[in-house]
N, C-alpha and C positions, 0 to 999 in steps of 0.2 A: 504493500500500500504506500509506504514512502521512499519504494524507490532509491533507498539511502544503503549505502555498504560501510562494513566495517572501515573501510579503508578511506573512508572520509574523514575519520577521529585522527588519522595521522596529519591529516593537509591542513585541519581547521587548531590554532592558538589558544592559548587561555583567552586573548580578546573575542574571541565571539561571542561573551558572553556582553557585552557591548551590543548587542543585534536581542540581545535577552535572551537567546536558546543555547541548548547545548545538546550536542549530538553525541553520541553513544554506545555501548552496547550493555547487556545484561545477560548474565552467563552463570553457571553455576561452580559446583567446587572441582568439576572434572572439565572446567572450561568448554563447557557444550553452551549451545544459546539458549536461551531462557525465551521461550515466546509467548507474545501476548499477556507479559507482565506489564500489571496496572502501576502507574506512577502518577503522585500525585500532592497537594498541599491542602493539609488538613483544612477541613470545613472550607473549604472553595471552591472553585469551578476548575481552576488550574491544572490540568493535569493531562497526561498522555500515556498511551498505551504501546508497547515493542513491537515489532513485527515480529513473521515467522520466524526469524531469521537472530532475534533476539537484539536489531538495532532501531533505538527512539532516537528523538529530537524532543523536545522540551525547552519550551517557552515560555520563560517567568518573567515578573518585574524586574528592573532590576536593581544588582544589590541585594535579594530578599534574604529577608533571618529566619523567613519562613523553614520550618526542618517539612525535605522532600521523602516522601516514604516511597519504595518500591514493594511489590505486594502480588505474589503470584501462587500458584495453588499448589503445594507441593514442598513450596520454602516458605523458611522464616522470614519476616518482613522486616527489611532495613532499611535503617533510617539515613541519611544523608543531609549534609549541608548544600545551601550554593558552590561554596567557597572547594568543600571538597570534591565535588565534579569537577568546577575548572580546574583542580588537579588532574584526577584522574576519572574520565566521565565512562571508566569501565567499572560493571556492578558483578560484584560478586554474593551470587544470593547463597545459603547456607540450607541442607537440606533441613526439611523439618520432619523429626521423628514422629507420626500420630498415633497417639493412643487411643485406640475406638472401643469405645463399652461393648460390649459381645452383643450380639443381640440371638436372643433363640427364638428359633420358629418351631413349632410345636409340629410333627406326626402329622396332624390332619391338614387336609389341604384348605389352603387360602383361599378365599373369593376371587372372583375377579368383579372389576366394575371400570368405568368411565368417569373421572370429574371433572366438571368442568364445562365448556361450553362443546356440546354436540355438534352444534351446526352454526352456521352464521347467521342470524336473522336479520332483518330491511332495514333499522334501523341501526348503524354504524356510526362508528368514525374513524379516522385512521390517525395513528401515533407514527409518525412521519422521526425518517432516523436522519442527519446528518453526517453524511460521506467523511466533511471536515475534523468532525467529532468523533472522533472512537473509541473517545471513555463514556459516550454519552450510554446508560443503561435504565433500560427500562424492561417491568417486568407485570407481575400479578400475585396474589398472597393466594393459597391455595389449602382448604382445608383438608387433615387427615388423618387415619385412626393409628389407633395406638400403635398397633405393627402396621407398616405399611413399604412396599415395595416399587418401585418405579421401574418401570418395561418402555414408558413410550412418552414424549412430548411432543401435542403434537396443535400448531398454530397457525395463523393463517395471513398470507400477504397479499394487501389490498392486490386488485388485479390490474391497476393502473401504473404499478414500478414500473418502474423501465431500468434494467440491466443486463450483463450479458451475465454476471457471475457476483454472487455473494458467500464473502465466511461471516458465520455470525460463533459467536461463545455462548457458552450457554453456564449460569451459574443456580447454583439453589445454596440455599443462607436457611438458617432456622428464625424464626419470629420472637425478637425478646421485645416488651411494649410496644406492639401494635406495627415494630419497624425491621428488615431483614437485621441481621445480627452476625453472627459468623459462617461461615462457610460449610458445607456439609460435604466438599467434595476432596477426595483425592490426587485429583490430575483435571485439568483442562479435556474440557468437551467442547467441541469445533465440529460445527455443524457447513456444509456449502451447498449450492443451488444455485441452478440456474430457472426456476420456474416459480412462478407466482401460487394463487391459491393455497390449501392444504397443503403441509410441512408434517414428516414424521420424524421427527429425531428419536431414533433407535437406541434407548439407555439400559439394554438387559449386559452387554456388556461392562459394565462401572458396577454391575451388583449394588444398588443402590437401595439399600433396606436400612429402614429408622425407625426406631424404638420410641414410645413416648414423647410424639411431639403432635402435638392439636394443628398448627401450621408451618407452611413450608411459605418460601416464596422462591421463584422459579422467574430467572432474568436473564436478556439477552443484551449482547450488544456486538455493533457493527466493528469488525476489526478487519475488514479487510475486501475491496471488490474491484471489479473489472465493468469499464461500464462501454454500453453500446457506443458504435463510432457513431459519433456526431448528434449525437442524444444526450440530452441531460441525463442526469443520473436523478433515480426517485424511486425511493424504497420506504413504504410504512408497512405497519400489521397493524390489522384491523381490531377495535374497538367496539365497547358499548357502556352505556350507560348504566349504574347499577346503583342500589339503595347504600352500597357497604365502598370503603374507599379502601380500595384492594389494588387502584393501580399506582404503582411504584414508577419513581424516576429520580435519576440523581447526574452530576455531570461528571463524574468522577469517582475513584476506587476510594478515595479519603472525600470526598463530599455529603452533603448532608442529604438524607433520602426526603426525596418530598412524596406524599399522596395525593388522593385524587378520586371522587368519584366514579369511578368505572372499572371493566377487565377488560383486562383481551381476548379476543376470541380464539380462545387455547383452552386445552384440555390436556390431562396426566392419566393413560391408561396404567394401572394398577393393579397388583393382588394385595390384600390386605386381611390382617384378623382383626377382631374388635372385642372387648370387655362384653360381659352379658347385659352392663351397666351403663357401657357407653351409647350413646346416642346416635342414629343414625345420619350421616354427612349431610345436611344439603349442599348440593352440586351448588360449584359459583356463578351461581345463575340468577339473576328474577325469575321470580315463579311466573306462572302464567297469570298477567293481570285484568282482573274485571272492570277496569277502570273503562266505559266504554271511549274515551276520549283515546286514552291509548291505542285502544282495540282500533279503531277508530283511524289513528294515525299509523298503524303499521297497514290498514287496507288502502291507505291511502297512498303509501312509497309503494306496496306491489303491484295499485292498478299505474300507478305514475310510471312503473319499471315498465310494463307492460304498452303502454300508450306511446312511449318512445320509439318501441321497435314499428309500427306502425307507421304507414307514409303519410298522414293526417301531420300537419304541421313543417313537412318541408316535401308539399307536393312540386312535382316540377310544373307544374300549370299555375303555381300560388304567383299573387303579385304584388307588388306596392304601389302607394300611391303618397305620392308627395303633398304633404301639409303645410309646408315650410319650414319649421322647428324640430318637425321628425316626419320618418316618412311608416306609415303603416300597410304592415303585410296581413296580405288574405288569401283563401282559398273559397273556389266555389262549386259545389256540388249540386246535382241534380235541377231539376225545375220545378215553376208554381210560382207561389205568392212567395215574396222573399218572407226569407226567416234569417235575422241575425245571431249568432253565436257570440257570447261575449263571457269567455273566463273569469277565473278568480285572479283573489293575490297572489301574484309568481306563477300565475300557470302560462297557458298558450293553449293553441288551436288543440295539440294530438288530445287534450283532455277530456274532451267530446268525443273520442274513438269507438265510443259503443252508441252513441247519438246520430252521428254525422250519417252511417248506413241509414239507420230505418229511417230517420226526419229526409231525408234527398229524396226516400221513394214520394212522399207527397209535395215536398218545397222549394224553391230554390236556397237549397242553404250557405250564407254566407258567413263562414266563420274568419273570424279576426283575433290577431294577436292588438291587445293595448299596449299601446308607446310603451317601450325600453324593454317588456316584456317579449320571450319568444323572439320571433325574426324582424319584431315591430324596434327602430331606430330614434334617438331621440336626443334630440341636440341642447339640451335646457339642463340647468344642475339644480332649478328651484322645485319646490317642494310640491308632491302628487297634491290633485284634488278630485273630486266626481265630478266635478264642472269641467274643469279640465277634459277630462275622459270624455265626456258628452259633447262637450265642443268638437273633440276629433274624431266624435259617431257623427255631428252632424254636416261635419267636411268628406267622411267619406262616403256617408249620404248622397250629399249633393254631386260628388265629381262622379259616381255610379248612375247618377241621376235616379234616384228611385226614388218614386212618389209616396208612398206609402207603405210599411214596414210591419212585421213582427218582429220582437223582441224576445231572448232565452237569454238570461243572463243569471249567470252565478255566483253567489257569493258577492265579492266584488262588482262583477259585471251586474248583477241584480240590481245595486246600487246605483251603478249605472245608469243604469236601464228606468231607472222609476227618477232620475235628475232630469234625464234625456224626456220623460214622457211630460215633465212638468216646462219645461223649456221647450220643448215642439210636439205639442199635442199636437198638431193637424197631419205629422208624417206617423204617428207609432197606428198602430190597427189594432195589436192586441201585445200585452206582456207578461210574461211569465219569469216568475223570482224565484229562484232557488238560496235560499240562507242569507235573505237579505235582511241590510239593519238600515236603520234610519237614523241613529246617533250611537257613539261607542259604548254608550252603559245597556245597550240592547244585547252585545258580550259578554257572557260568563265568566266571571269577575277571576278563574285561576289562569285562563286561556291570555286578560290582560294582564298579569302581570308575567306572563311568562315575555309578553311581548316587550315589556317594559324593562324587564331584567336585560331581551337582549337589546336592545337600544342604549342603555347605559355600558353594555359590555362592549358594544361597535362589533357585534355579531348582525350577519345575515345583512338586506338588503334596506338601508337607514331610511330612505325617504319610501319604500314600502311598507314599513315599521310608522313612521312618523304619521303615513295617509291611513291607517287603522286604527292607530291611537286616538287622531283628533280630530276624524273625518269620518262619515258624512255628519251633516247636522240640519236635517229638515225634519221638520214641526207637524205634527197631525195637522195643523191647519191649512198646510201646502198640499200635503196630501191628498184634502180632501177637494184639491184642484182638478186633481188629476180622473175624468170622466172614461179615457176608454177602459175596458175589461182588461182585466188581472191575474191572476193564478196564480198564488202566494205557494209557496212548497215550502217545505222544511221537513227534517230527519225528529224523530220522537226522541233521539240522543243528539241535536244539534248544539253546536256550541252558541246559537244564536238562543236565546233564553227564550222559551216558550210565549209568554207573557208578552213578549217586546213583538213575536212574528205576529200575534192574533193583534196587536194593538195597529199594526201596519195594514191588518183583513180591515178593522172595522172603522178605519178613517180612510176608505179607499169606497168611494158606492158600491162601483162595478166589480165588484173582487170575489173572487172565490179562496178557499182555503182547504188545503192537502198538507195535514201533518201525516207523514210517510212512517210505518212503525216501523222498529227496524233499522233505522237508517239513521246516520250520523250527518254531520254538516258535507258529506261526502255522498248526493245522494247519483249523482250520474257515474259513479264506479259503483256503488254497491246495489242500487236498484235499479239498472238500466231499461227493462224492460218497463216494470213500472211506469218510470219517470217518460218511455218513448210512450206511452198508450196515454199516458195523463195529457201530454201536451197536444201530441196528435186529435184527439179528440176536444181539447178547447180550444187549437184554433179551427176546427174545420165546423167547429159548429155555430149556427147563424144568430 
């Protein structure tokens, strides 16, 4: 990985310590290389790791008094000055004699089982590793019974790396307060790959059986890769969210561990015995939750996964049309009275993939992406509004020349769509709301603070954030401006508050209303069929 030979420590002076680094090697008592030993300055970030080959570089302040530790699995760990590298910046580490408590495993056979995460479920994240860093180590706590055995590790890398070749290490530490603590290993475990997804690291060879310990933690880090020609290099493993703060990271072999709400998406095939007394594992998982919101939003990342692969939203027939300030893209399908498609927040056209079929066999349907959103361009840095949005339905309006309109708007676009019908009642014919609001306290008051947390955090899309927060804002009295026919939808588990959807039916004359059971603020993925027979039939009826 650095490309550095023993035979540099000859050409480079005490002065290069002027430059703040010092090049190296690290070797043991039979002068073999010592590889992939941690080096580093207590409680800091400072620190670097050997190559295979057992030659660092290291880069401190300079001057430091800081004492440099060397620290690798096998030997004892030594300690160094600045002063005495720039003597002599060759490390002689000392074997370390271990004494391992015996562990007995009992005549009957061990169980086997899996902990850990199974599979990878929709919603993720990825722990993103830096190539530059290769003390950087990150890991997951892992619970375990009293005897317990390790056969398999086995994790998972986002599938959007890009490399030709990865070595990762692999360490497991015992848990003293809540944080890894010493080492549990013998020898260095070096794991390589060239393939994303699913990882099994093969640990029946290390005979790795422990005695009375509740948790392990089990961490990797990048120490070495080959990356594609003319590709950046980009290597995470995959993540998720979890109630217990089991994911581990530190920058350094002598740095201080941090946590973090979440695991990785790894698991530890095992045999194990257990007390008659102890308790059964749960896997380092979230259970499966009732929370329909949740429920809810994992249906909502697999029909989103699903609607992508779809040619709905970058048909080659799709077009734009120039506004001035941004130009907006559309596609249009089938014939009849037009019918507008108008998404939510952060969607696009393909999220109508189960709509776009059956509504084209009756209408001509024109689905649109809104400004900045999907394939829709948008030259403006100031702040979304519904008026906004309706201005740019009534420009693409006009330059289509369509006389007269229906209206499918979701979410978002629902909003939309009922600004748009109060502002040009003589073009809309009929509209139909899916999970629309009329001002933000018509939101499920944990849905805004979630929004509100990420806006202060400078997470996700700020001025999409900022236009849910404090937008829309019209009054039952405008409302009940608005004279063409309606068809108010909503999910029985919508994040839009009951209360707020029936308050928007009964300051509307011509309105109808369909609470959808069943169905979440998601209702054109989860009920499609439904949601196609309900609209079809209000607008074709006189």
């Amino acid at each position: 990985m650095y490309k550095l030979c023993y035979l540099m420590a000859l050409f480079i002076t005490c002065n290069s310590i002027a430059q703040n680094s010092i090049y190296g090697k690290v070797v043991n008592e039979d002068n073999e290389p010592v590889a992939y030993c941690s080096i580093g300055i207590k409680n800091s970030t400072i620190g670097t790791i050997s190559d295979e080959n057992g030659n660092y570089t290291l880069r401190i302040p300079f001057k430091t008094k800081d004492d440099i530790v060397f620290s690798s699995i096998g030997y004892k760990d030594l300690i160094k000055s600045s002063d005495q590298l720039i003597e002599n910046s060759t490390v002689i580490l000392e074997y370390n004699a271990i004494s391992l408590d015996p562990v007995v495993i009992n005549a009957k056979k061990m169980k086997e089982k899996v902990i850990g995460q199974k599979s990878k479920p929709m919603l993720t994240f990825s722990k993103m590793f830096d190539q530059n860093i290769p003390t950087i180590e990150q890991g997951t706590i892992f619970n375990v019974y009293q005897k317990t055995k390790l056969k398999s590790y086995n994790f998972h890398i986002i599938p959007s790396s890009k490399f030709k070749e990865i070595t990762l290490k692999l360490n497991i530490y015992n848990i003293n307060d809540h944080i890894p603590d010493k080492v549990l290993l013998s020898e260095n475990i070096i794991y390589k790959t060239n393939n994303t997804g699913w990882q099994l690291v093969d640990l029946t060879a290390y005979h790795l059986i422990f005695n009375n310990l509740k948790q392990i933690a089990v961490t990797l880090q990048l120490v070495d890769y080959k990356p594609l020609e003319g590709v950046d290099f980009v290597f995470g493993i995959s993540a998720k969210k979890s109630i217990s703060d089991d994911l581990l990271f530190r920058y350094q072999n002598q740095g201080k561990w941090e946590k973090s709400k979440g695991v990785f998406i790894a698991n530890l095939d095992i045999s194990y015995d257990k007390n008659t007394e102890e308790e059964e594992i749960l896997d380092n998982q979230m259970q499966p939750s009732n929370d329909p919101q949740m429920q809810s939003l994992i249906n909502y990342y697999t029909h989103k996964e699903k609607s992508l692969k779809t040619n709905y939203g970058k048909n080659k027939n799709g077009k734009y049309i120039d506004i001035g300030d941004a130009k907006i893209y559309y596609e249009t399908y089938g014939k009849g009275e037009p019918l507008l498609l108008l998404h939510g927040n952060n969607g696009s056209i393909s999220d109508f993939y189960q709509q776009i079929p059956a509504l084209a066999k009756h209408f001509k349907v024109i689905a649109i992406d809104t400004r900045g959103q999907g394939r829709s361009t948008d030259f403006t840095t100031s702040d979304y509004s519904y008026e906004l949005f309706a201005n740019d339905l009534h420009k693409v309006i006009q330059q289509l020349d369509l006389k007269n309109v229906n209206i499918l708007g979701w979410s978002d676009g629902g909003n939309t769509g009922l600004m748009f019908s109060l502002k040009h009642p003589e073009l809309v014919n009929k509209l139909i709301t899916i999970g629309a609001n009329i001002h933000p306290e018509g939101v499920k008051d944990d849905l805004i603070k979630i929004f509100q947390d990420q806006l202060s955090e400078q997470k996700g899309n700020q001025r999409l954030l900022r236009l849910m927060l404090n937008h829309p804002n019209l009054t039952t009295s405008e409302l009940e401006k608005i004279k063409n026919p309606v068809l108010i939808l909503a999910g029985s588990e919508d994040v839009i508050k009951e209360e707020h959807t029936k308050l928007i039916h009964e300051s509307i004359n011509h309105s109808e209303l369909e609470i959808i059971l069943n169905a979440s603020h998601y209702i054109p993925f989860e009920q499609p069929k439904t949601l196609n027979k309900l609209v079809t039939k209000f607008l074709v009826k006189q």
